[in-house]
N, C-alpha and C positions, 0 to 999 in steps of 0.2 A: 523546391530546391532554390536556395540561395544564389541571387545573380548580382550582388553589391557584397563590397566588404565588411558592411553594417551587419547585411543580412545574413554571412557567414559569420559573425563575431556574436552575433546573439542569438546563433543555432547552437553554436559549441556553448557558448554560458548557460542555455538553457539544457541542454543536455547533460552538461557539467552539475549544474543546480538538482536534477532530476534524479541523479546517479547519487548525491550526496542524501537526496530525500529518501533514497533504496538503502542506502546505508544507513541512516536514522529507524528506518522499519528494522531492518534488522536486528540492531542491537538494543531496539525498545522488547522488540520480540526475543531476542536472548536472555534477557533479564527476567519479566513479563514468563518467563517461561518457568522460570525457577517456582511460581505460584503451585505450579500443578504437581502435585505429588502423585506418582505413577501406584503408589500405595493406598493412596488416600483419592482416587480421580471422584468420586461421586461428592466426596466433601472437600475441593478442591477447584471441580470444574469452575462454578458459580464468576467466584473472585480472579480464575486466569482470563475465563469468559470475558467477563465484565471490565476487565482493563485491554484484552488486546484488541473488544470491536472497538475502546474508545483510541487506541492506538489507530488503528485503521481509520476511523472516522476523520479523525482530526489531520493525517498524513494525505486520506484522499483529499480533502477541503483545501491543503498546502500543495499540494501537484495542481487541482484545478487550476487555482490562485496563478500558481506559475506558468502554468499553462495560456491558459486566458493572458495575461501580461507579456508573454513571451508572443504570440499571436498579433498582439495586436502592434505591439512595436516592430514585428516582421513584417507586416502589412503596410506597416509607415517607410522602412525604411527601402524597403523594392516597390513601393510605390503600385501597392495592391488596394484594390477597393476594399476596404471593410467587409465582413460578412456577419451575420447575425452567429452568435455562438450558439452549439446546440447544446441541450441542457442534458447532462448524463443521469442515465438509468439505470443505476448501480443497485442490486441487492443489498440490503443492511448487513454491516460485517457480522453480526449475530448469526446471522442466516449464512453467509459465506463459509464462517467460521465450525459450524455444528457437526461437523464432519469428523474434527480431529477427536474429540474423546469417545467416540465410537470405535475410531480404529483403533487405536492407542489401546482401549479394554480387547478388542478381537488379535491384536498383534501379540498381547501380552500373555491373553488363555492360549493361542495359539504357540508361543515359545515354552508355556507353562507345560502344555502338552507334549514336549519334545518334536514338534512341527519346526 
């Protein structure tokens, strides 16, 4: 918790910053989404696949980034010692990701069905 006015002023930007990175996923992801044709998912996955891990890749890399910077000029300005940052052990979005055209086909037999 922030005990300088420095240290409250670069909570809020950095939250602020973080919030706007959530909204950049987003609307990469709304877009990015339009690839996947719910008719066409087997010849479709590939290319949704293949741009939304780079979406995620590239979005997590910009939150570290900010992160990390954010961190360490809080550290400066409440007059905290430094700490070694720990290094994140993230799943590859690929892997995170392999979930949604599974369900997307099981939601889709399943309304087909009258379910």
């Amino acid at each position: 918790m922030a005990r300088t006015p420095e240290g409250k002023r670069l909570t809020d930007a950095h939250k602020r910053a973080q919030i706007r990175l959530g909204a950049l996923a987003a609307a990469l992801t709304v877009e990015n989404s339009k690839r996947l044709d719910v008719d066409d998912l087997d010849g479709t996955r590939e290319a949704w696949l293949t741009t939304q891990a780079a979406i995620i890749e590239a979005l997590r890399r910009r939150s570290e980034i900010l992160a990390e910077d954010y961190l360490r000029a809080f550290w400066k300005a409440e007059g905290i010692k430094p700490s070694e940052l720990a290094e994140l052990d993230l799943k590859p979005a690929r892997e995170v990701m392999a979930w949604v055209v599974p369900v997307i086909k099981t939601r889709k037999a399943k309304y087909a069905a009258g379910g």
